[in-house]
N, C-alpha and C positions, 0 to 999 in steps of 0.2 A: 490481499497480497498484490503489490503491482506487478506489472508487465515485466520488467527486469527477471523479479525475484521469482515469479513463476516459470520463468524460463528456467533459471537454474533450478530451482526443485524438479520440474519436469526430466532435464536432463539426467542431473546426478540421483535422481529416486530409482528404488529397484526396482522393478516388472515382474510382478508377483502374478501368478496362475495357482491362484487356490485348486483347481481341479488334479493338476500335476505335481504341486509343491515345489515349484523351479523359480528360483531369485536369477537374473537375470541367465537365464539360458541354464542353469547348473539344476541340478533333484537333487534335493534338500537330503532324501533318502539315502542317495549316493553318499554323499558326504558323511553322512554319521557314520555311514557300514564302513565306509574308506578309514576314518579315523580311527573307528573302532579298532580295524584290523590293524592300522599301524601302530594304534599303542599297546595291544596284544602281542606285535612283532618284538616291540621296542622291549617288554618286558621279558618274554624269550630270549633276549639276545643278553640281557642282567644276568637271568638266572641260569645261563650258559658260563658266561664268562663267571660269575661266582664260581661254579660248580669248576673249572678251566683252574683255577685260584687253587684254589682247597684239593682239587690233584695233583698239584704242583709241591703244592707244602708236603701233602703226605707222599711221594714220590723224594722230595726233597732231603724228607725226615727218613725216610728209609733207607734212600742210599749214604747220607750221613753215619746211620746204625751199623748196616755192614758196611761202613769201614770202620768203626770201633771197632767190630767185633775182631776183625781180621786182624788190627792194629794189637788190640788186647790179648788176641795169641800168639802175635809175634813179641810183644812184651813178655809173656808168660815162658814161651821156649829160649827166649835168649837172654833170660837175665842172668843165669850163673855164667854163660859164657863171653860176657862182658866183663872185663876189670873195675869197675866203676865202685861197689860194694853200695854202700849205703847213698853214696850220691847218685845212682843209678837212673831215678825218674828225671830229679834235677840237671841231669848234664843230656840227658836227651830233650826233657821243655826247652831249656836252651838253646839248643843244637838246631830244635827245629822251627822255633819261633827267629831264629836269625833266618833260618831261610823262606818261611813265610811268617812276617812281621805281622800282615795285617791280621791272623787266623790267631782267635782267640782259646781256641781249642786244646789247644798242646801244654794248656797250664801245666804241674807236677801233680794239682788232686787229680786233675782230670785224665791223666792218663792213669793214676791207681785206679779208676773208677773204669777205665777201659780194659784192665785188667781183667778187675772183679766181674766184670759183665761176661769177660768170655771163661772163664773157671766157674763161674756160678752156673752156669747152664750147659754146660762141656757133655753131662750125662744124660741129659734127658732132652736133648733136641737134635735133629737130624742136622743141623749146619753144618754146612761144608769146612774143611779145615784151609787155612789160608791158603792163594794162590787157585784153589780151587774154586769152578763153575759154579754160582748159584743156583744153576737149571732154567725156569723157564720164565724167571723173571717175577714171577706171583710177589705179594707183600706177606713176607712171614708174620706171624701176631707179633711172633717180638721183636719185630720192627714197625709195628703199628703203632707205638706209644712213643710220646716225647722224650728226650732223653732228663728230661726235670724228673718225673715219672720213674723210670728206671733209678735214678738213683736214690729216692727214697726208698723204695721196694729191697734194693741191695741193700741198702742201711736195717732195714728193719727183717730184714728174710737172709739174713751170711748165713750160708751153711745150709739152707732149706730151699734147693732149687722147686720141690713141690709146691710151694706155699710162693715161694716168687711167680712162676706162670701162671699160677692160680690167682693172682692177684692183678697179672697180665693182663689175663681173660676179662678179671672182672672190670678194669677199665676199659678196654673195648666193648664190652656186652653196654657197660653203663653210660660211658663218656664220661668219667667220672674225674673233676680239675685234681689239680695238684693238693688244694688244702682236703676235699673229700675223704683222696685217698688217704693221707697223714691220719686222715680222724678213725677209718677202718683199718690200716693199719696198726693201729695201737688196742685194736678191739680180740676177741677171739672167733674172727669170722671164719678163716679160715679151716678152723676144729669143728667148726660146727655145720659150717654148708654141706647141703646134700648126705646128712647124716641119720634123719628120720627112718624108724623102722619101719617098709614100704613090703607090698606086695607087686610092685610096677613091673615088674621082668617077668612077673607069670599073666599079669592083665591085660599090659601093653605089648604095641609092635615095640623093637627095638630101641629105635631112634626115641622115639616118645619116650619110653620106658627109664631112658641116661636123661634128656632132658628134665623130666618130671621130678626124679629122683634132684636134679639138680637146685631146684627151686623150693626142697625143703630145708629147715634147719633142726639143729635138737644139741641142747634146746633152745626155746625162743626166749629171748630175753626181755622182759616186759620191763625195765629199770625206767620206764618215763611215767609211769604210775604211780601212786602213794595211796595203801589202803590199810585198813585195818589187821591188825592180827587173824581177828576173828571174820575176814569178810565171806561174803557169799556168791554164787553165783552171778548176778543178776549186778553185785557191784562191779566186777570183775570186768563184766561186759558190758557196763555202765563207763568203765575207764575209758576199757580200749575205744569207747564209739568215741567219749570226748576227747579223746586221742587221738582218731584215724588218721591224721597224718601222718605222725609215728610210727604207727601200729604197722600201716603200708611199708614205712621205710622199712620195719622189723621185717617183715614179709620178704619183701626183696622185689627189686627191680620187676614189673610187668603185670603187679596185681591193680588189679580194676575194681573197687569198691562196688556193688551191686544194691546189696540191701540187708539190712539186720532183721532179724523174727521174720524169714523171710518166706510167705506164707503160700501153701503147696497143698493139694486134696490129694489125698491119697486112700481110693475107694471111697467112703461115706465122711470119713475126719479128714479136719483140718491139721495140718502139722505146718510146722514152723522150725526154721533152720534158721539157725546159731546166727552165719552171716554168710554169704551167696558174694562169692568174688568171681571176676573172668579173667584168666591169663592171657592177656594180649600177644605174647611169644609163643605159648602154646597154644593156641584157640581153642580155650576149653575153660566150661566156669568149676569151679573149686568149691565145694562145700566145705566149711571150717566148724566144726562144732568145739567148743571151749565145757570142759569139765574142770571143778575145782580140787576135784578126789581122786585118787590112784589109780590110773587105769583098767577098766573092766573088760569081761570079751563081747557082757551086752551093749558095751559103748560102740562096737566095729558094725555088731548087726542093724542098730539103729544107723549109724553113718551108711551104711549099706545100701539099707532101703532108701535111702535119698539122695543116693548118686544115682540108685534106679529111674527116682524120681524125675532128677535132673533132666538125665539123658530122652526120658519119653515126654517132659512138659517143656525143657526149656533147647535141648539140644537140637540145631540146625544141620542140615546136611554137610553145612560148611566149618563147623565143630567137631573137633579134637572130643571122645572120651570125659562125661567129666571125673572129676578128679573127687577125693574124700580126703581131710584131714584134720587127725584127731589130735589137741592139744591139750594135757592131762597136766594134773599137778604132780604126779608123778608115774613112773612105769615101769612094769618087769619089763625088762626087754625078752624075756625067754615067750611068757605069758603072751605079751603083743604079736612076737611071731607067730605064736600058734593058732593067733586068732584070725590074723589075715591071710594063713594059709587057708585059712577055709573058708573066706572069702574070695566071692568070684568079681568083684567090683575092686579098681583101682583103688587102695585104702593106702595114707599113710599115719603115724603114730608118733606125737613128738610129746617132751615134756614143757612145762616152761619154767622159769625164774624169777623169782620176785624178789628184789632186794629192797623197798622202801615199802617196811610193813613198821607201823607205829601200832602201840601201846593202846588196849580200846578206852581205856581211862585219861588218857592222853590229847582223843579226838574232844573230847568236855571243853576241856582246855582251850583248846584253840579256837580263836574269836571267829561268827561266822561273816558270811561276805555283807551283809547287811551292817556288822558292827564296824567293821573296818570301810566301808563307805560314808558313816556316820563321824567315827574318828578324822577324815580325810578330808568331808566338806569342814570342820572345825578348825584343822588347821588352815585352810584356804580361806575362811571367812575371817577367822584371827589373824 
């Protein structure tokens, strides 16, 4: 290197102290810790401002709601006292979209739909009647949902304000989008949640006891299955594992898959549970045992002993109770109460339904997965 060029490398080169780790004067250390913390800051202040966002909207959506609501009882009290007859929604959307043009809101459906909202829920909810204080400002549930949301709900729940907040609820609890709810809508969820024959109000505290009860069904509908007339046990539970996504949805919101034959000593034997779930809303795991025969009372004792089991092998300090439920292909409901009144473990008792059962002469028939991959590559080579 000549003289020139050594001079400028000498010049502009760092000044490195390997003992300190400092490029010209600065600790290399510093630096990282410094950046780190700014980009630590930097994502702080994102997930502020998101959070800032999404309070905004639902604050937004809410006071949008009650003013339907208030709107839709002032629509509801003054419409015989208007002359209008039949033009009645018509000459107010008009009325009031000349004097705010840009508000899309004042359609003629939309304001039958602000009706329907405050006559649909008029008995079973504490809101205030128009002109009146909302109190303390809190977000009521049924101003928690979008109003897309409500008006399917109306559409498919006239006349059943029970089954409207209940469907309220269950898009809050779920987050549940617009086409979701349309697809449980059209289902018989609401007949069936929280319906299981349960011993939880003499096992549980309170709160637990409404909750738990909440999270059964009766009965469970297993329609994403296809078995035999004649199947057995072991097929049954053969579906539902190649199913567990399903099978979860069928459950409802909060179950945690654990393990199937899910195996436990109990004194000197081995035993083995059906399948071992944990409820993440109630922190508590759930025994399920699956019978394909008519409910027994030695079905409850055995589910019994394994919530015993539960509780002393698997239950943490930080664990809810667990839970027992028996899923039967069919039940006395007289029979089932008598039997978990004399159970002293959390037990509940559901039946289930099968509707896609083929013909055992039927399953012959039908080519197996080996012949239909052989058909498949023929047409592809063809």
């Amino acid at each position: 290197m000549n003289t020139l060029g050594s001079k400028i490398y000498r010049k502009n080169s760092f000044k490195w102290n390997s003992t300190s780790k400092k490029i010209c004067g600065v600790n290399m250390d510093k630096l990282v810790e410094m950046d780190g913390q700014y980009r630590k800051w930097i994502s702080e202040v994102s997930k502020r401002f998101r959070q800032s966002q999404i309070k905004v909207a639902v604050k937004v959506n809410d006071e949008m709601l009650r003013f339907y609501w208030q709107l839709g009882k002032e629509l509801h009290d003054r419409k015989d006292s208007f002359s209008y007859g039949q033009s009645f929604y018509k000459t107010i959307s008009h009325d009031l979209r000349k004097e705010l043009p840009d508000v899309k809101s004042f359609l003629e459906t939309n304001l039958r739909y602000m009706q329907k909202f405050a006559e649909l829920y008029s008995e079973v909810s504490n809101l205030p009647q128009p002109g009146e204080d909302f109190g303390n400002g809190e977000i009521e549930p049924l101003f928690a949902i979008p109003w897309g949301h409500h008006k399917l709900i109306m559409d498919k729940c006239s006349g059943n304000p029970k089954k409207a907040l209940f469907f309220v609820n269950q898009v809050i609890q779920n987050g549940w989008s617009r086409a979701v709810l349309l697809n449980f809508l059209d289902t018989d969820l609401f007949e069936r949640q929280g319906k299981a024959i349960t011993n939880f109000k003499q096992t549980l505290p309170a709160i637990q006891s409404d909750l738990a009860q909440d999270i059964t069904k009766d009965p469970y509908k297993f329609d994403f299955i296809t078995l035999t007339q004649s199947y057995n046990e072991k097929e049954l539970k053969d579906a539902l594992m190649d199913n567990i996504q399903k099978f979860l949805l069928e459950l409802g919101n909060g179950f945690a898959f654990v393990g199937r034959e899910y195996r436990i000593e109990i004194g000197s034997t081995e035993n083995f549970i059906d399948m071992l779930f944990y409820h993440i809303r109630l922190h508590c795991y759930v025994v399920v045992e699956v019978k394909v025969t008519e409910f027994e009372s030695s079905y409850a004792g055995q589910l019994g002993t394994y919530v015993v089991a539960g509780n002393q092998q698997l239950k943490t300090e930080k664990d809810e109770p667990t839970l027992g439920l028996l899923v039967c292909k069919s039940k006395d409901d007289i029979k089932a109460q008598y039997a978990l009144e004399a159970s002293s473990q959390p037990l509940g008792v559901s039946a289930y339904e099968l509707s896609k059962l083929i013909p055992e002469n039927f399953k012959g028939s039908l080519p197996s997965i080996d012949e239909i991959e052989s058909e498949l590559r023929k047409d592809t080579e063809g």
